[in-house]
C-alpha positions in Angstrom: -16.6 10.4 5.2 -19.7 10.1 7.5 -18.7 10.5 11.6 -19.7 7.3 12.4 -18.7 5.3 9.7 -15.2 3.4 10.3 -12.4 3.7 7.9 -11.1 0.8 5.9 -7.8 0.6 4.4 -7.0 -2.4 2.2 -5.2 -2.9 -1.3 -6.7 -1.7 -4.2 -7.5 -5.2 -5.3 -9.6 -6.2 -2.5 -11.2 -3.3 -2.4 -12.8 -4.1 -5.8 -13.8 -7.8 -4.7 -15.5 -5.9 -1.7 -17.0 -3.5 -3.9 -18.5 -5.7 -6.9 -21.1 -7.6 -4.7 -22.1 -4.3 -3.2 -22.2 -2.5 -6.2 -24.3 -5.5 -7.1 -26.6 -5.0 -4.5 -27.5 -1.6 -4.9 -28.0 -2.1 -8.8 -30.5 -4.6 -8.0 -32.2 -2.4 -5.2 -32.2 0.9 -6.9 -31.7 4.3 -5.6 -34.9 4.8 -3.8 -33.2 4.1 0.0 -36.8 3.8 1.6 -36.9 0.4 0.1 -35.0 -2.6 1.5 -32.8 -5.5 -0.1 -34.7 -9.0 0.1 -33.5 -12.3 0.7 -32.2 -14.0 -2.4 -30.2 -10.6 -2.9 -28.7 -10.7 0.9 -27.9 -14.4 0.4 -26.0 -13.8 -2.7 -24.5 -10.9 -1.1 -23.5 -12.9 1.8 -22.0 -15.4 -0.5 -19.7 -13.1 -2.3 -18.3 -11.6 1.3 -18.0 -15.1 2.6 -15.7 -16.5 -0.5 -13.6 -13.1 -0.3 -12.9 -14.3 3.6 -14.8 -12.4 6.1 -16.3 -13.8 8.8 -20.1 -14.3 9.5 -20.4 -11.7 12.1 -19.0 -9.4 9.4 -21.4 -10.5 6.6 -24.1 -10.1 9.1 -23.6 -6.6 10.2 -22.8 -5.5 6.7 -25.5 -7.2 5.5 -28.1 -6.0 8.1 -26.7 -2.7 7.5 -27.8 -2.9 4.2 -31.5 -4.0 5.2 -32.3 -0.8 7.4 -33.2 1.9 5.6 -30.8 5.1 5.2 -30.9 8.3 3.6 -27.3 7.5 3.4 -27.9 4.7 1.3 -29.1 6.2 -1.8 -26.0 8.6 -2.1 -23.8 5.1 -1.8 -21.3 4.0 -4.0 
């Protein structure tokens, strides 16, 4: 796990419905992580995390987290 990255525990189950829209995201953006998600993907995105319960602060920073680019990224999920 990366230094700065903060562990999440939660039940199996959840961790799926986190990890579908995600999943979903990257599928749509592709590997290459010098490109970055655009807005119809970040609003669905943002819809998925909102009906599993988290909070719009959360969907931001997850979201914008998603929008800057990363060599991280690409190794992702």
């Amino acid at each position: 796990m990366h230094i700065d990255t903060p562990e999440v525990k939660m039940a199996a189950s959840l961790r799926l419905k986190v990890e579908k829209p995600i999943k979903e995201g990257f599928a749509l953006r592709g590997n290459d992580s010098s490109s970055t998600l655009d807005e119809q993907v970040i609003a669905q995105v943002s819809a998925q995390l909102e009906t599993l319960g988290f909070q719009q602060p959360q969907i931001k920073k997850a979201t914008l987290s998603l929008t800057q680019r990363s060599p991280l990224l690409g190794k992702l999920l």
